[in-house]
C-alpha positions in Angstrom: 78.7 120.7 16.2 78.8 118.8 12.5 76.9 116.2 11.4 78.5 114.0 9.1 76.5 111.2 7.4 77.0 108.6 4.5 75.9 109.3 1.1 73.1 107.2 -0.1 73.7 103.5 -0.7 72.5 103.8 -4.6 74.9 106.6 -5.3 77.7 104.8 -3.4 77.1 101.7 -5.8 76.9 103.7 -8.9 80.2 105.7 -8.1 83.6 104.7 -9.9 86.2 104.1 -7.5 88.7 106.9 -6.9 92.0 106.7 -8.0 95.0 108.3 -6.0 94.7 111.6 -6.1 97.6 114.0 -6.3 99.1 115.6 -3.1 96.3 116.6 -1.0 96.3 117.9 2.7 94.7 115.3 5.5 91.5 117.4 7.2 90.6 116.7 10.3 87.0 117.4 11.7 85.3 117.0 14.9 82.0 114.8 13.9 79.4 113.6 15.1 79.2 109.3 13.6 76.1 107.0 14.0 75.0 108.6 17.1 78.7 109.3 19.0 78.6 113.2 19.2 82.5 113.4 19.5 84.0 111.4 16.7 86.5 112.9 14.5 86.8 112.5 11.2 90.3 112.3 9.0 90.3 112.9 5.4 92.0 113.3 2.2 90.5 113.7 -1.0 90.5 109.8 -1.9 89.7 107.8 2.2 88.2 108.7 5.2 89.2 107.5 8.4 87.0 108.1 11.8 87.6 107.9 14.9 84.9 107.1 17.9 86.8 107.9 21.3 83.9 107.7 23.5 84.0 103.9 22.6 87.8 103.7 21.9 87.6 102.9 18.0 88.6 103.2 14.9 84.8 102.4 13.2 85.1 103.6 9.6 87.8 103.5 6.7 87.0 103.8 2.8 86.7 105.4 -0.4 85.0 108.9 0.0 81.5 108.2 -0.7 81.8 105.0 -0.8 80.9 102.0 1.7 82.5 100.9 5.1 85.1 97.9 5.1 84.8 97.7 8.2 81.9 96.1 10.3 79.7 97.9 12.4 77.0 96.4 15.2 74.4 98.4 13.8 72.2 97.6 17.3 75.1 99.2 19.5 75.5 102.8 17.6 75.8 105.7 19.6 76.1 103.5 22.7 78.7 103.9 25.8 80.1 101.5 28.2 80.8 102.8 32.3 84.5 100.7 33.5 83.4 101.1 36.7 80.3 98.7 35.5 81.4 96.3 33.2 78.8 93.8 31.1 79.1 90.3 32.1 79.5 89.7 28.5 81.7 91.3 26.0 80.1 94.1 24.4 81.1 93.7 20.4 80.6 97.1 18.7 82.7 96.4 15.9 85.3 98.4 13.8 89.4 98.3 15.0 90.8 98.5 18.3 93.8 96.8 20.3 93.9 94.1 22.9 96.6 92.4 25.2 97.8 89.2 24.1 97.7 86.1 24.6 94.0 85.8 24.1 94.5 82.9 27.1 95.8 85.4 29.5 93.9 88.5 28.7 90.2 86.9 27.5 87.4 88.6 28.4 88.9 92.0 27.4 89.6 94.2 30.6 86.7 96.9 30.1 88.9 99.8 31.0 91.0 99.0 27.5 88.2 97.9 25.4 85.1 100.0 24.9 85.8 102.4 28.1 86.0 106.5 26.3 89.7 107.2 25.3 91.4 110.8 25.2 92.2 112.1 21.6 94.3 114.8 21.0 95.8 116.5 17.4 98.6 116.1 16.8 100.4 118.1 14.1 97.5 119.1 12.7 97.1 116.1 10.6 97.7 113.4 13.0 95.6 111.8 16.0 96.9 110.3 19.7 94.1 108.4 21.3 94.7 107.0 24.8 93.0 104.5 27.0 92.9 104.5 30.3 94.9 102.6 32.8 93.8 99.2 33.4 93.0 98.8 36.7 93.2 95.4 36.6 96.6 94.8 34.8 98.2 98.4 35.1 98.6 98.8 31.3 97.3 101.3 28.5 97.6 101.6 25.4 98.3 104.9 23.3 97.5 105.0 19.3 98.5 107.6 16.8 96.9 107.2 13.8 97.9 109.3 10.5 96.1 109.4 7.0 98.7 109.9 4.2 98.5 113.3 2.6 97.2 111.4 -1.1 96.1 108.0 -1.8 95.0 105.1 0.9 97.7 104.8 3.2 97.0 104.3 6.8 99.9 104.1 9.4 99.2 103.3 13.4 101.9 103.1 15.8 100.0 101.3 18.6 102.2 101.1 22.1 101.2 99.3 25.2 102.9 101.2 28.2 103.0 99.6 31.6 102.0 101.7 34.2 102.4 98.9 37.4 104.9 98.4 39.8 105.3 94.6 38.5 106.8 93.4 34.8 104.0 92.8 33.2 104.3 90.0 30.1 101.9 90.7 26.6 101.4 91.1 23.2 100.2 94.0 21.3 96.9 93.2 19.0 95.4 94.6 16.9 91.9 93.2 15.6 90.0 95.0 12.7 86.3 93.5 11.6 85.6 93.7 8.4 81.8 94.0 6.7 80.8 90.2 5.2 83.8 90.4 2.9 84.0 87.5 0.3 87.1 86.2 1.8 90.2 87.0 3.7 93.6 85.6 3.3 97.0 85.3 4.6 100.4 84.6 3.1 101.6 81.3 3.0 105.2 80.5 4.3 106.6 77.3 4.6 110.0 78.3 6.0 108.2 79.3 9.2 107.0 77.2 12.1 104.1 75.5 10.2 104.9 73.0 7.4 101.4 73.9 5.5 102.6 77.2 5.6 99.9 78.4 7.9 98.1 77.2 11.0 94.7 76.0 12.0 93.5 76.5 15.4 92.3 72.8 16.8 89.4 74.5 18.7 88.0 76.6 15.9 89.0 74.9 12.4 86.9 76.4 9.3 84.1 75.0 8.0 84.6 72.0 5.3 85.7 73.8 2.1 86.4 77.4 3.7 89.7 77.2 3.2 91.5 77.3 -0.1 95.2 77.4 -0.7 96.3 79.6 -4.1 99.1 81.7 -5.5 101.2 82.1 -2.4 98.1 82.5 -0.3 95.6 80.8 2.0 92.0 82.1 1.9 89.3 81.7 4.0 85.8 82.0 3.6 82.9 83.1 6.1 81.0 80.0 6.9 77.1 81.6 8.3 76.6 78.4 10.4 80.5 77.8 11.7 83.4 79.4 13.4 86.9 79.7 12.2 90.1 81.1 13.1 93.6 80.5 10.8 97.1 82.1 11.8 100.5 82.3 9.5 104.1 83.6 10.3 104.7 85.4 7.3 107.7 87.8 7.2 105.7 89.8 4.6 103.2 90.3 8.1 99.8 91.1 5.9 96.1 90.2 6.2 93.7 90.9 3.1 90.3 90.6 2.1 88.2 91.5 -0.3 85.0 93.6 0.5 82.7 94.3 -2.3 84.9 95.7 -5.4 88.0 96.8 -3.3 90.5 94.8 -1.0 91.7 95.8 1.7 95.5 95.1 3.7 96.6 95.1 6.9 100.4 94.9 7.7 103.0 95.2 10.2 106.6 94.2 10.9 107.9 90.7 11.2 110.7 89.7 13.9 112.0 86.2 12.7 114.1 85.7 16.2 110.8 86.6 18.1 108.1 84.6 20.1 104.9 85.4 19.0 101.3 84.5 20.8 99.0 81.4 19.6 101.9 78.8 18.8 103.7 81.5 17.1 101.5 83.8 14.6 101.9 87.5 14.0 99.3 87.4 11.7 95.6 85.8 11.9 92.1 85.6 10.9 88.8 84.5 12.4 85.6 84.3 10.8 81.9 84.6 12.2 79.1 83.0 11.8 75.7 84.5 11.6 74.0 86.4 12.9 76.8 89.1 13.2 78.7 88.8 9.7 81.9 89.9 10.1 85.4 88.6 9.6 88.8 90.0 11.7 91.8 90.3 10.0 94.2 90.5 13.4 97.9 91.7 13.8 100.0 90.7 16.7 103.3 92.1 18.1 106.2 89.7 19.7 105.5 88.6 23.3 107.5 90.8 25.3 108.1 91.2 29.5 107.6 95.2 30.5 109.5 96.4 33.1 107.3 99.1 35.2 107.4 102.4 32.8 108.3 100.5 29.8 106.8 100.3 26.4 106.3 98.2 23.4 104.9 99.6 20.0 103.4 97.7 17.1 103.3 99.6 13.8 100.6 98.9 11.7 99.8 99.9 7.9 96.1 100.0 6.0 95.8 100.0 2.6 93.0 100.2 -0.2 93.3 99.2 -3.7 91.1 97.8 -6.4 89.5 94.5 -6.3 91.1 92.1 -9.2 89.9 88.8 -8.6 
């Protein structure tokens, strides 16, 4: 078995950033990643993307050589959960994954969907299909296929929730990526939408008192280390950003103007942390949709890394 590892942190800050690079083919590699001995490990000259299935994961993306965007609990690496004996408290390891929404209906996160092992297969080569197991409790799972462009950053998930009960079954698809202490994330301001501000704060967890700052099109938010804060929009552009050390990173999907969306109406949110875990999520969400048994509903998400301007 490989072992793949970071490059040194010095190197990493000393490196340029990579431009695109010209056509390249995605590799994929079996890896072992932070103490997970079956990871696997998409690349393609320019990003790398990997893949933990023992803890159902995406739990890095970035520049070759360079540092992870997203956030990782350092004190959980190479840890596993059982289903069969879930923590009485939710067990945070960090990086991207998908839960059902509404958070009201679905909170804590049923253990067989988040943080039980998942089954990846290749697909194509190039491409990889990672699949939860059933929830016992709400007879759903989800099935991911993730795919690295062949050049460049591009990212594209097509992330399906498939109901596998005898019952409808009413939910959202969501996808929640932590990012690593970025210095801020944003969302798109839309004043055509549901909120007149152009954006929504939640009444239970508003930012901090100057977290928040409204320019060019776009509402950012800033990690308070003592207080909590979660912000939502109904863009039709459907992106999250945020900036993490001398890049910025995107998140996007598409936007149904006709549908009815979780959390008085957002596709698109962001919650911030406080200390001592320093992370910010930049969350996607899918319309609310009823499942008939066997149906399914897909939310296709896009990733994106460019240069930091600003």
């Amino acid at each position: 078995m490989k072992h793949w590892a970071l490059p040194g942190l010095l190197i990493a800050l000393l490196a340029p950033l990579p431009e695109a690079s010209a056509r390249a083919d995605v590799r994929v590699e079996r890896v072992s990643y932070h103490g997970w001995p079956e990871a696997y490990r998409l690349s393609n000259g320019t990003v790398d993307l990997v893949v933990v299935p023992e803890i159902g994961r995406i739990m890095r993306y970035g520049y070759l050589g360079r540092p992870n965007v997203l956030w990782e609990n350092a004190g959980l690496r190479g840890k596993t959960l059982d289903p069969a004996r879930p923590s009485p408290e939710w067990v945070n390891f960090g990086g991207d994954k998908l839960w059902p929404a509404p958070q009201s209906a679905y909170w804590p996160p049923d253990p067989h969907l988040d943080g039980a092992p998942q089954t990846v297969t290749i697909m194509s080569g190039t491409r990889l299909r990672m699949e939860s197991p059933r929830s016992a409790k709400l007879g759903i799972r989800f099935v991911r296929v993730i795919a690295l462009a062949d050049s460049g950053t591009g990212v594209r998930i097509r992330n399906t929730v498939v109901n596998d009960s005898r019952d409808e079954v009413e939910v959202s698809v969501w996808e929640v990526t932590q990012i690593s202490e970025p210095a801020w994330a944003a969302l798109d301001v839309y004043r055509r939408g549901r909120f007149p501000r152009g954006y929504y704060v939640f009444p239970d967890s508003a930012p901090a008192a100057g977290a928040l700052t409204a320019r060019r099109g776009e509402v950012r938010l800033r990690r308070d280390p003592r207080q909590a804060g979660k912000i939502g929009a109904d863009s039709p552009r459907g992106r999250v950003r945020a900036r993490v050390g001398r890049v910025v990173f995107s998140v996007s999907a598409p936007f149904e103007k006709d549908a009815l969306y979780p959390d008085q109406g957002c596709a698109q949110e962001i919650w911030s942390n406080p200390d001592p875990l320093r992370y910010m999520e930049l969350e996607l969400l899918g319309p609310i949709v009823r499942l008939r048994s066997g149906a399914a509903q897909t939310l296709e998400t896009r990733w994106r890394l460019e240069r930091a301007r600003d």
